[in-house]
C-alpha positions as YAML, in Angstrom:
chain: A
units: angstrom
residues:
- id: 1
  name: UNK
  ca: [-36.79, -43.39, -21.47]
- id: 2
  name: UNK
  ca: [-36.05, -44.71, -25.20]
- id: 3
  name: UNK
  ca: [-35.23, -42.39, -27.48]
- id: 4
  name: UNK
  ca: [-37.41, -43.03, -30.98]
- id: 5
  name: UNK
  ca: [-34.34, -41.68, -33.82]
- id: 6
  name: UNK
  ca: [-37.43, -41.75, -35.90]
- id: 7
  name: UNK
  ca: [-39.38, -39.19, -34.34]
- id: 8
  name: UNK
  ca: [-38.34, -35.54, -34.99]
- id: 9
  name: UNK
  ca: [-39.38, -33.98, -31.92]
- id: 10
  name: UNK
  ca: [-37.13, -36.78, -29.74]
- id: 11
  name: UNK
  ca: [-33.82, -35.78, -30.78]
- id: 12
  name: UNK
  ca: [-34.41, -31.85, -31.07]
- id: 13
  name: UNK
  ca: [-35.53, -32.61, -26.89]
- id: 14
  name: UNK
  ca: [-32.21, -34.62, -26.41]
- id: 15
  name: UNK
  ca: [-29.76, -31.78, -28.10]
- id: 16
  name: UNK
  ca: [-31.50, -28.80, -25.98]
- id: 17
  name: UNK
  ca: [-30.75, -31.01, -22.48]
- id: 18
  name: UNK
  ca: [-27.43, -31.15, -24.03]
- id: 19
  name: UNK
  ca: [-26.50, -27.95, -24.94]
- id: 20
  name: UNK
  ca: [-28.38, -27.07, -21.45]
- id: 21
  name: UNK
  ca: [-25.56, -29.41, -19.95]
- id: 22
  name: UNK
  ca: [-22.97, -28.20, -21.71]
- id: 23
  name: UNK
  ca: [-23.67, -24.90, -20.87]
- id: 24
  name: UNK
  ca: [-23.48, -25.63, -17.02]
- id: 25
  name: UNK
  ca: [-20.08, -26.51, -17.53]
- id: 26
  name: UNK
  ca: [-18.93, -23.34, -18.84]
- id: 27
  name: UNK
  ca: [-17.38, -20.91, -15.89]
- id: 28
  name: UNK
  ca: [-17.94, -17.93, -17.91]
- id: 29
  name: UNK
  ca: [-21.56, -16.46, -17.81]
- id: 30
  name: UNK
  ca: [-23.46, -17.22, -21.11]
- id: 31
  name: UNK
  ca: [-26.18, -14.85, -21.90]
- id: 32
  name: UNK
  ca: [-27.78, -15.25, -25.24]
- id: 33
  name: UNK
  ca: [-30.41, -12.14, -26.59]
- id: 34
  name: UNK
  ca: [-32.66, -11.70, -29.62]
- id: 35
  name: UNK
  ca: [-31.49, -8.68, -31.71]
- id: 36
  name: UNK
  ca: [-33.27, -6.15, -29.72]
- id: 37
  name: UNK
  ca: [-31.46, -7.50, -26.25]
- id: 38
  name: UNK
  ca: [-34.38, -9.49, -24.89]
- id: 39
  name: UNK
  ca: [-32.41, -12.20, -22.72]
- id: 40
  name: UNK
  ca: [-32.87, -16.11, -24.15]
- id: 41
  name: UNK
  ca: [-30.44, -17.81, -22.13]
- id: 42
  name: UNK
  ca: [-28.63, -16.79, -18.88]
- id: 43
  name: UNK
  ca: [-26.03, -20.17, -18.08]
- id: 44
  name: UNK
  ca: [-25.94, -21.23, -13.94]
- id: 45
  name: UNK
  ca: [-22.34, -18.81, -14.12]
- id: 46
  name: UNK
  ca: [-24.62, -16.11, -15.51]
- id: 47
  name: UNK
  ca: [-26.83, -16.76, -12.51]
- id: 48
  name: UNK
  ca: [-24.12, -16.75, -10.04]
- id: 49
  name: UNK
  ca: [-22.59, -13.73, -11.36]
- id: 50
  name: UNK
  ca: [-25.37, -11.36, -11.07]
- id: 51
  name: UNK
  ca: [-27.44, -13.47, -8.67]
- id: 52
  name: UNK
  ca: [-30.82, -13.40, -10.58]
- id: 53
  name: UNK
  ca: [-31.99, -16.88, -11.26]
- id: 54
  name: UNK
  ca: [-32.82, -17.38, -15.20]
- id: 55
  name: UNK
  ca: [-36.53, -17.56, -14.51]
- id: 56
  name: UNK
  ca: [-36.24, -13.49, -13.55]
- id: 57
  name: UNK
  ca: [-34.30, -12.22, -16.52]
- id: 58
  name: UNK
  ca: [-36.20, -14.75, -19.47]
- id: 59
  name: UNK
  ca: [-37.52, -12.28, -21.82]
- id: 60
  name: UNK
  ca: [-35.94, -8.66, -20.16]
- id: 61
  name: UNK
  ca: [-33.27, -6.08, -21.34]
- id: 62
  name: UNK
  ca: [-29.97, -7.23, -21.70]
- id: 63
  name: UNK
  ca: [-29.32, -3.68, -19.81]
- id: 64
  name: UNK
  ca: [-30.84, -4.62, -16.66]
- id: 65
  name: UNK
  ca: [-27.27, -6.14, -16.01]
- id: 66
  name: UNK
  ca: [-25.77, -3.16, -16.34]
- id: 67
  name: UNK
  ca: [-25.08, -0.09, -14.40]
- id: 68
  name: UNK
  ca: [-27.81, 2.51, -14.70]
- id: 69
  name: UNK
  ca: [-25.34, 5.36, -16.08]
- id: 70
  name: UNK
  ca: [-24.23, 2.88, -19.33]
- id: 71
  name: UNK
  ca: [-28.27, 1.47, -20.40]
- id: 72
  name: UNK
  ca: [-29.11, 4.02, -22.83]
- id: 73
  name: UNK
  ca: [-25.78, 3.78, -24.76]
- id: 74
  name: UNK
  ca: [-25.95, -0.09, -24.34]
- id: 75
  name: UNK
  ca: [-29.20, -0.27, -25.91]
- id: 76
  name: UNK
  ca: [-28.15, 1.36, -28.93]
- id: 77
  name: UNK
  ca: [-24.77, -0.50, -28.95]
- id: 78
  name: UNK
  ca: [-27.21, -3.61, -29.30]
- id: 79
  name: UNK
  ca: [-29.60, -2.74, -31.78]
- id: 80
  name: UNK
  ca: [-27.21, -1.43, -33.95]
- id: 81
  name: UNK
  ca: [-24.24, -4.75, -33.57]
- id: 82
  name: UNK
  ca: [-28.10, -6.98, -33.94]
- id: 83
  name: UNK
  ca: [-29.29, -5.55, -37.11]
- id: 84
  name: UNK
  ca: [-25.21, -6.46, -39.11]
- id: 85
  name: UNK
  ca: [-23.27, -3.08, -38.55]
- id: 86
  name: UNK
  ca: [-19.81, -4.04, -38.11]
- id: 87
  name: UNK
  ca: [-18.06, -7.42, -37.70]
- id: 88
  name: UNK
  ca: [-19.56, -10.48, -36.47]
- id: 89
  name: UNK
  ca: [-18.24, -10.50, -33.31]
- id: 90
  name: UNK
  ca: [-16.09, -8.36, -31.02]
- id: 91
  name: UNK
  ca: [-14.54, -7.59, -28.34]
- id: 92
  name: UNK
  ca: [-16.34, -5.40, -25.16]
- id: 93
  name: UNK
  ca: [-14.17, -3.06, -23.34]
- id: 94
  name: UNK
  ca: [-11.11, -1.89, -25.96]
- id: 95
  name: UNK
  ca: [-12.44, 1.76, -25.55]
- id: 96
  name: UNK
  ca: [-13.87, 1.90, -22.07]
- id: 97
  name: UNK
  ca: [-14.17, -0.35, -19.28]
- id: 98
  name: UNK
  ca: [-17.05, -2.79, -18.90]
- id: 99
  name: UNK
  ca: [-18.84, -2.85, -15.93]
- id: 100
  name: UNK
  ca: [-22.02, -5.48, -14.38]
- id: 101
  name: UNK
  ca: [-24.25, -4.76, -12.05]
- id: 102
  name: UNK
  ca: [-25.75, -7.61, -9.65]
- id: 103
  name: UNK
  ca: [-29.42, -7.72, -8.43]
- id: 104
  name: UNK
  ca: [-28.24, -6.39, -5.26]
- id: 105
  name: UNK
  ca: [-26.90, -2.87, -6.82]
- id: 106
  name: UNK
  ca: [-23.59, -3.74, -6.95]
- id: 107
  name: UNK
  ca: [-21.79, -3.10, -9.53]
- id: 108
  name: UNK
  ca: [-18.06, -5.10, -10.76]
- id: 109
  name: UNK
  ca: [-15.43, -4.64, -13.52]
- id: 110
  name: UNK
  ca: [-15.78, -7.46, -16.23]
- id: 111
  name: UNK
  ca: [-14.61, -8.24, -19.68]
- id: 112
  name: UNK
  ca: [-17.07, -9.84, -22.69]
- id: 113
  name: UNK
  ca: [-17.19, -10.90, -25.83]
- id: 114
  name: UNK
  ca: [-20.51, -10.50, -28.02]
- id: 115
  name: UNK
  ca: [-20.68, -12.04, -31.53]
- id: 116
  name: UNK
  ca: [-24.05, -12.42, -33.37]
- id: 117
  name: UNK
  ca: [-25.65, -15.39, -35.76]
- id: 118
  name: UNK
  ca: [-28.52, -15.69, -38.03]
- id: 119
  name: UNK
  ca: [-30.54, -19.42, -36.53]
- id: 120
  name: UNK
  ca: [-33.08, -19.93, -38.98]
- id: 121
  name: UNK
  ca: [-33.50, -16.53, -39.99]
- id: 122
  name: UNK
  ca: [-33.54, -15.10, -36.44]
- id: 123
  name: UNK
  ca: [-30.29, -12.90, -34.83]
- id: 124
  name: UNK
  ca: [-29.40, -14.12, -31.84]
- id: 125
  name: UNK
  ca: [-26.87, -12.02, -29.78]
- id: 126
  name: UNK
  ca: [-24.61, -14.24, -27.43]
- id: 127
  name: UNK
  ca: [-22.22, -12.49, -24.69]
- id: 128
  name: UNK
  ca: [-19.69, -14.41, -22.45]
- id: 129
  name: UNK
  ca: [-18.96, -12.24, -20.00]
- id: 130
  name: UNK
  ca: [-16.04, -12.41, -17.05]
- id: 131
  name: UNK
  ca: [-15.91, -11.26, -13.81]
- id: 132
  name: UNK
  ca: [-12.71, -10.02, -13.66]
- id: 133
  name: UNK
  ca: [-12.67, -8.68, -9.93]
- id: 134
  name: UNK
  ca: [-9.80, -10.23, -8.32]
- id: 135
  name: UNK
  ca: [-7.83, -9.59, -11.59]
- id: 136
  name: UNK
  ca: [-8.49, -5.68, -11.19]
- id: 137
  name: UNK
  ca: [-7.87, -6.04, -7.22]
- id: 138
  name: UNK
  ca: [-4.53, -7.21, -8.11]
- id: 139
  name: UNK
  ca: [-2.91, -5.12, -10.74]
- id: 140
  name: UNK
  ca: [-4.44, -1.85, -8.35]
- id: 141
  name: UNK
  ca: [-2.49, -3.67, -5.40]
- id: 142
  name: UNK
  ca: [0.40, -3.92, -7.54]
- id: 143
  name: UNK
  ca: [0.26, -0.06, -8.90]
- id: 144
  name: UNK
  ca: [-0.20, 0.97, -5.39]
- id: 145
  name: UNK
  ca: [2.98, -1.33, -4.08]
- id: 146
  name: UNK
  ca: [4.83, 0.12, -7.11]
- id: 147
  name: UNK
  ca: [4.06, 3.61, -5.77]
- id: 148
  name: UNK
  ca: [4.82, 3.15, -2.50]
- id: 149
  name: UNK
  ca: [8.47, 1.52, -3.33]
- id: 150
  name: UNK
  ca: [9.30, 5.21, -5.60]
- id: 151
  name: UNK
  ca: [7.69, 7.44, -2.84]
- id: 152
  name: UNK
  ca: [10.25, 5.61, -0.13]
- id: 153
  name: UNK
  ca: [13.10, 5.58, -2.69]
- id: 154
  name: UNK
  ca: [12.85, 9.26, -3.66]
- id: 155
  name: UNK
  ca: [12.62, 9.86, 0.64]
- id: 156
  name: UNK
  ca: [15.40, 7.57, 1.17]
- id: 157
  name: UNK
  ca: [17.38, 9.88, -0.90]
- id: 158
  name: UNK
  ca: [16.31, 13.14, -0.01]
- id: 159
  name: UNK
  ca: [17.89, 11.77, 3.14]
- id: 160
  name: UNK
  ca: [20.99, 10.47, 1.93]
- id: 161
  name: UNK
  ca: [21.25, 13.73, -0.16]
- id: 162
  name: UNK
  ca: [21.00, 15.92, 2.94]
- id: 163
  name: UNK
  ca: [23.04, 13.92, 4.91]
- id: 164
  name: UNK
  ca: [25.92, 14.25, 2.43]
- id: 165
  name: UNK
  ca: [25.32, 17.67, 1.82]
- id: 166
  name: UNK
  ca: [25.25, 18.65, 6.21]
- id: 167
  name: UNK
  ca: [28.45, 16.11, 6.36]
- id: 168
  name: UNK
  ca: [30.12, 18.05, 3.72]
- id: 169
  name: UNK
  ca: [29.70, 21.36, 5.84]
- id: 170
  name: UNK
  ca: [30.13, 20.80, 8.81]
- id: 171
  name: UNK
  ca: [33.56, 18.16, 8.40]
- id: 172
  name: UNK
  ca: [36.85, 19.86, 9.14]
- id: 173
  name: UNK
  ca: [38.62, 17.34, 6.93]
- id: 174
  name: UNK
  ca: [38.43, 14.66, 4.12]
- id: 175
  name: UNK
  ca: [38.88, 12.05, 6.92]
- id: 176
  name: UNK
  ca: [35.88, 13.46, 9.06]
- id: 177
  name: UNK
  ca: [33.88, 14.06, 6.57]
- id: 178
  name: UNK
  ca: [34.05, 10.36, 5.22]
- id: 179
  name: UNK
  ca: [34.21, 8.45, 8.80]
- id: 180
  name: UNK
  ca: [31.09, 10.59, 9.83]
- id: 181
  name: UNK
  ca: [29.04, 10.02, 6.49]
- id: 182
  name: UNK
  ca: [29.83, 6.29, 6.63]
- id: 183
  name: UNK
  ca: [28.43, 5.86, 10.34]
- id: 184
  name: UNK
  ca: [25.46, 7.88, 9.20]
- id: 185
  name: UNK
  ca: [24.87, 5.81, 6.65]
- id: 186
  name: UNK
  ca: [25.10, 2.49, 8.13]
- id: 187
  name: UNK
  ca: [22.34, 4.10, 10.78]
- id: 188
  name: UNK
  ca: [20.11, 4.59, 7.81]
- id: 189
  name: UNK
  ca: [21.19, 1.34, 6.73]
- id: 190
  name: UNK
  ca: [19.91, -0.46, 10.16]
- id: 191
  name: UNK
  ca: [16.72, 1.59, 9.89]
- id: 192
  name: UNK
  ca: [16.51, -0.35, 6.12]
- id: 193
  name: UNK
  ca: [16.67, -3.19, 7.56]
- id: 194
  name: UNK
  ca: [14.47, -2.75, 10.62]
- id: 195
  name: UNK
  ca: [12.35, -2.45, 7.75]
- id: 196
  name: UNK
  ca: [12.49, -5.53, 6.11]
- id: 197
  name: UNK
  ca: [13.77, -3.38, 3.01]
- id: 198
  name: UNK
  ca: [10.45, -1.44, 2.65]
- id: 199
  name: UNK
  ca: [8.55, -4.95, 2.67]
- id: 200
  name: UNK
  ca: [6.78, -3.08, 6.02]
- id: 201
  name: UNK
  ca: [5.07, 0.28, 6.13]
- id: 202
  name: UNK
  ca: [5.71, 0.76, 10.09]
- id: 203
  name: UNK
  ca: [8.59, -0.33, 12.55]
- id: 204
  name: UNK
  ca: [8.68, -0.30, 16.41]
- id: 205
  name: UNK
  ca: [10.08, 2.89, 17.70]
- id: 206
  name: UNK
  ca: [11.68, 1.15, 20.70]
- id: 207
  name: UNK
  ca: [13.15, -1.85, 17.88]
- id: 208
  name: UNK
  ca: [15.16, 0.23, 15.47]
- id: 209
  name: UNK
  ca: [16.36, 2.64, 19.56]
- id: 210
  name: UNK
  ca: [17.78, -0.96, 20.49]
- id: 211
  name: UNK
  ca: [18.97, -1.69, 16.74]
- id: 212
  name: UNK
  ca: [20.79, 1.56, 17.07]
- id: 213
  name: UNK
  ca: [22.04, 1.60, 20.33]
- id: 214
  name: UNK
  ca: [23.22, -2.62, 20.81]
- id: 215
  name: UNK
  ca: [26.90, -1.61, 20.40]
- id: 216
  name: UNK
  ca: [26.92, 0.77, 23.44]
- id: 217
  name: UNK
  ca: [25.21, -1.49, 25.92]
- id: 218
  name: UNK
  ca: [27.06, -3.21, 28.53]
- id: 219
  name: UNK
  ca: [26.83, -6.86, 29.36]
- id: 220
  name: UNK
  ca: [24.45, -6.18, 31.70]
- id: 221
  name: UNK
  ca: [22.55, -3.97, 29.81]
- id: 222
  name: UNK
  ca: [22.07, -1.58, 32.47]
- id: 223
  name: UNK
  ca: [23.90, 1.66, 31.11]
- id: 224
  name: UNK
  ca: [20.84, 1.95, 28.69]
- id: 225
  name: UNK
  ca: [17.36, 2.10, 29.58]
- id: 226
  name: UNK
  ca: [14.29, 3.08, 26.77]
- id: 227
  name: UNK
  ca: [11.01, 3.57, 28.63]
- id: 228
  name: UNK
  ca: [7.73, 4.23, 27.02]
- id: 229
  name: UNK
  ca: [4.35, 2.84, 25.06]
- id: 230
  name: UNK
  ca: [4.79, 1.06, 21.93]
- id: 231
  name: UNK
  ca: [5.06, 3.11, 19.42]
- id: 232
  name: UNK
  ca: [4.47, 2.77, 15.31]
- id: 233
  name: UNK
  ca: [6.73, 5.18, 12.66]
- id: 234
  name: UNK
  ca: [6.62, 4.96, 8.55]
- id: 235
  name: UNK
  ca: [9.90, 4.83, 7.07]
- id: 236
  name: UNK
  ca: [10.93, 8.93, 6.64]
- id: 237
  name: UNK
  ca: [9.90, 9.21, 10.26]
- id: 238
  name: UNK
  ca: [11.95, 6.06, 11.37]
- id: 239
  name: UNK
  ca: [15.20, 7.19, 8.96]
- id: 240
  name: UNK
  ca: [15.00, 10.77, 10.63]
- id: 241
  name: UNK
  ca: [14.87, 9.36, 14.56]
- id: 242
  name: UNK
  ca: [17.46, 6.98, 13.92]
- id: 243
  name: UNK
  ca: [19.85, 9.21, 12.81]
- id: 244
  name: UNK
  ca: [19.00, 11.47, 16.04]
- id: 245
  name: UNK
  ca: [19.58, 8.92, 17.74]
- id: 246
  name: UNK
  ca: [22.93, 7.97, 16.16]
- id: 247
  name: UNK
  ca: [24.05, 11.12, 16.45]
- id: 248
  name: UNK
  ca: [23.23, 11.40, 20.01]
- id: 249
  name: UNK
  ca: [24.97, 8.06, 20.50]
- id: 250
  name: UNK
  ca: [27.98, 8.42, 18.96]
- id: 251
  name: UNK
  ca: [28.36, 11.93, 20.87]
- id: 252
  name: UNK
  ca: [28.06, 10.67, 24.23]
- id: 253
  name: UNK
  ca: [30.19, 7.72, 23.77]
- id: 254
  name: UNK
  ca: [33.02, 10.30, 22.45]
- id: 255
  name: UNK
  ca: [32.34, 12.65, 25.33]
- id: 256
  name: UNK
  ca: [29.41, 11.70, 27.41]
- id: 257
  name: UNK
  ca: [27.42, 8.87, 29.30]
- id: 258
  name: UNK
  ca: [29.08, 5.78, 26.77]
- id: 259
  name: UNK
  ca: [32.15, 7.30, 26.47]
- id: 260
  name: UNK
  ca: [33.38, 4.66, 30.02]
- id: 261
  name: UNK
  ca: [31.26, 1.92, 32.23]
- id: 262
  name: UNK
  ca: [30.46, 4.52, 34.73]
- id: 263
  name: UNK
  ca: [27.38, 6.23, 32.48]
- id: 264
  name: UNK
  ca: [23.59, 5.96, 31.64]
- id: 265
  name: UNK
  ca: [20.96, 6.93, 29.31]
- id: 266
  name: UNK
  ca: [17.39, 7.38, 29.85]
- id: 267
  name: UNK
  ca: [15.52, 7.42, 26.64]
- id: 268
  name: UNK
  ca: [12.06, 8.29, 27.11]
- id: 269
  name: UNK
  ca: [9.29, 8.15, 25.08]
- id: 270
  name: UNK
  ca: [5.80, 9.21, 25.79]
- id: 271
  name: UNK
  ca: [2.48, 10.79, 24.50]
- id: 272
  name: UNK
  ca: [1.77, 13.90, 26.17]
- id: 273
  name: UNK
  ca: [-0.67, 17.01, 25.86]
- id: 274
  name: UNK
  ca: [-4.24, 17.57, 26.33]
- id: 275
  name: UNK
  ca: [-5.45, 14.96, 23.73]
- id: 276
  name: UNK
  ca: [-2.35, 13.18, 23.86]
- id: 277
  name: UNK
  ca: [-1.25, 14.40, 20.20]
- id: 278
  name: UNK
  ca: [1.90, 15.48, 20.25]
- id: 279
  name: UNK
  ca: [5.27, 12.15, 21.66]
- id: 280
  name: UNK
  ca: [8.04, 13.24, 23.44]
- id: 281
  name: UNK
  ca: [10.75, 11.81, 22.86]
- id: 282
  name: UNK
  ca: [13.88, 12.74, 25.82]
- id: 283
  name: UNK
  ca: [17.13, 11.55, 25.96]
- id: 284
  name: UNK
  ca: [19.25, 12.44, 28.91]
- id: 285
  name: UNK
  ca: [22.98, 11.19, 30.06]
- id: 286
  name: UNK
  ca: [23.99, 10.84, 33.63]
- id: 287
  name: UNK
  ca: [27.02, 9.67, 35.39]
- id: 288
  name: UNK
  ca: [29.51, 10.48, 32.40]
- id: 289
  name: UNK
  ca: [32.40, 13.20, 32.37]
- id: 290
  name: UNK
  ca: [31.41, 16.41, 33.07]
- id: 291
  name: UNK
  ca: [29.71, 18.26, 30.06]
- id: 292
  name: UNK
  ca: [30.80, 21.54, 28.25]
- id: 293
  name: UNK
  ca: [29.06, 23.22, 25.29]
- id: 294
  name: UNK
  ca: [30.31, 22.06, 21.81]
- id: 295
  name: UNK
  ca: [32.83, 24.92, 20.47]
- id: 296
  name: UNK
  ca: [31.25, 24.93, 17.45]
- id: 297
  name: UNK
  ca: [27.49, 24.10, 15.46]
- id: 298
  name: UNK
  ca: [28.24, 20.14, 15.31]
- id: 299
  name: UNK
  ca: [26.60, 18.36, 12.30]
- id: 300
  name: UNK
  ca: [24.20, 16.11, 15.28]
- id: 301
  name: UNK
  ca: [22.78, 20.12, 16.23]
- id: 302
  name: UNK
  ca: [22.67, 20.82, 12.97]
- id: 303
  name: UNK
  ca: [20.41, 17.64, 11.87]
- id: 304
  name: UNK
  ca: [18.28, 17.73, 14.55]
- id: 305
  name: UNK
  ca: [17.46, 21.46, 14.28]
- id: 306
  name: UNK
  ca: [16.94, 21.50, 10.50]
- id: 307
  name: UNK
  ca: [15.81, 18.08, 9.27]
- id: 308
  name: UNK
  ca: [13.68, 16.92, 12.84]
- id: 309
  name: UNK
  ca: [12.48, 20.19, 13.07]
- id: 310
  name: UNK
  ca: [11.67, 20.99, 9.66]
- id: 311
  name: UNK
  ca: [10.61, 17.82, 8.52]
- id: 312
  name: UNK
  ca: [9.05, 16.29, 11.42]
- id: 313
  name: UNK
  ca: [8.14, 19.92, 12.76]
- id: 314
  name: UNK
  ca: [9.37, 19.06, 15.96]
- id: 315
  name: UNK
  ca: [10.56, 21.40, 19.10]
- id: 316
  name: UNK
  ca: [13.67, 20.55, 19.66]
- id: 317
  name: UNK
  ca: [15.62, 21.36, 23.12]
- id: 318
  name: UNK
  ca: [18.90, 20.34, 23.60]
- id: 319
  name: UNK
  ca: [20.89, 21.62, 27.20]
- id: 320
  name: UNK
  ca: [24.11, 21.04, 27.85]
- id: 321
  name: UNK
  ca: [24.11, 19.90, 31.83]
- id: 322
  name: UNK
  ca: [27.24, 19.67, 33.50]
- id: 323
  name: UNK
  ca: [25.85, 16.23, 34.93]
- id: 324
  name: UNK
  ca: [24.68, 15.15, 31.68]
- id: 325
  name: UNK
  ca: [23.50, 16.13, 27.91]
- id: 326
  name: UNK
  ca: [19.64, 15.75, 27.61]
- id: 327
  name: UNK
  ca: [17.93, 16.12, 24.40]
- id: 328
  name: UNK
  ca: [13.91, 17.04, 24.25]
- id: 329
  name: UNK
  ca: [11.86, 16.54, 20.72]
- id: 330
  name: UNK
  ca: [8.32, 17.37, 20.74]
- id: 331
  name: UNK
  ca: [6.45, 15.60, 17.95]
- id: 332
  name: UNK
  ca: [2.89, 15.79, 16.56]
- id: 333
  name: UNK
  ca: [1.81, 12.69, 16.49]
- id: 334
  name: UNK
  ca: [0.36, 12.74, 12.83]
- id: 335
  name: UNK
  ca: [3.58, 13.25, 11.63]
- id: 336
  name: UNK
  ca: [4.90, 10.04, 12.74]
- id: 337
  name: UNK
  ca: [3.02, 8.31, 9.68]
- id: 338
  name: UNK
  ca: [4.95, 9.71, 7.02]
...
């Protein structure tokens, strides 16, 4: 169709399908109000946003794209920014966050700008608002990575602490002392690792056992057997085990099972009880050098008794078979989260 320059109503047509085009372009949702908040325009972003088509909000409350707990305020917020309190335009949000609410009830975080004009004599409010979802998803993801990295670096060394601090009293020398606290460390160290560094939440019970025990096992592989169900640990459960499990390892291969070719070790690991709650975890030693009773409290008796059993508030049995050591730790299973 020709376009008559000439007539008056022609072009006026023309610049509304353009600005109507233009405004289908924009991303961010467009809604322009009179200055009471009755809606004038609401963009195709507008209309994706909140998913009412323009045709239901022509004419309506600005508020019904709110949530129901911020109208009232809203509507005063309006009336008073539409009748020239205050700047021209600003921004939504600096003082509390700004929230949407879809046709289906749901409600989203969002930021928005309003400003206001005078078009031949008549206020017209216009708001371009952002969904801002994703963004908020993000940053909490973020926080909440950030707090899990402190609360597993503050664990970590609780651990470390403790470990120095049993070491320290239970070492007959300088020598002891720092040959045990380095080999306790490098367990906690594998355990790290097994880890990915704290990149995972969990590790395989039966991964960091083998991690652990890979230096004792013969060619064959034989002299070390783990049997059991897979089972999941967070990281203060997986440091504390390992370190059992060091402790037991490096025992027997001084004095027990590992110390020659001619031993074993069992580990088992199972679920028991009525509603299987509670893991067992057993580690027994045949085939070694006959066993006698430590002389004295080692530091391995002395970590399993007070951090396992306090921290993990497991029931610890350990028996001192002339055949063979065995070790029993009763676990709730809850605990093995942590």
């Amino acid at each position: 169709m020709r376009v008559d320059m000439a007539d008056p109503v022609a072009p006026l047509g023309h610049e509304r399908a353009l600005n109507a085009d233009v405004l289908a372009l924009v991303a961010d949702s467009v809604i322009c109000t009179d200055e009471v908040g009755r809606i004038l325009v609401f963009n195709p972003a507008a209309e994706q946003a909140f998913g009412y088509s323009a045709s239901e909000v022509m004419g309506k409350g600005v508020e019904m794209l709110l949530p129901l707990n911020q109208r009232t305020e809203h509507v005063r917020h309006v009336r008073d920014f539409g009748k020239g309190n205050g700047a021209n335009s600003h921004l939504m949000g600096h003082s509390r966050e700004v929230r949407g609410r879809r046709k289906n009830g749901d409600e989203f975080p969002a930021e928005a700008m309003v400003s206001r004009q005078t078009i031949d004599g008549m206020v017209i409010l216009t708001v371009v608002h952002r969904d801002i979802t994703e963004r908020k998803e993000l940053e909490e993801l973020r926080e909440a990575v950030a707090r899990e990295r402190d609360h597993r670096l503050n664990n970590l060394l609780a651990v470390v602490s403790s470990l120095v601090s049993i070491t320290a009293s239970n070492a007959v020398s300088v020598a002891e002392f720092r040959d045990s606290l380095v080999g306790r460390l490098r367990a906690l160290s594998a355990t790290q690792s097994a880890m990915r560094f704290g990149k995972q939440s969990t590790a395989s019970l039966s991964e960091l056992f083998l991690t652990e025990l890979e230096q004792y096992r013969s060619s064959s592989g034989t002299n070390i057997v783990i049997d059991g169900p897979p089972v999941s640990v967070g990281g203060t459960a997986a440091q504390l085990l390992t370190l059992v499990l060091h402790e037991l390892a490096t025992n027997s291969a001084k004095y027990g099972a590992l110390r020659d070719g001619n031993g074993r070790v069992n580990l088992k690991v199972d679920y028991i009880g009525n509603d299987a709650d509670q893991l067992l975890i057993e580690w027994q030693e045949t085939g070694g050098p006959p066993v006698q009773p430590p002389e004295r409290k080692g530091f391995g008796t002395a970590l399993i008794k007070q951090l396992v059993g306090k921290a993990l508030r497991a029931d610890v049995d350990i028996e001192y078979r002339p055949d063979g050591l065995i070790c029993r730790m009763t676990l709730p299973k809850g605990i093995l989260a942590i």
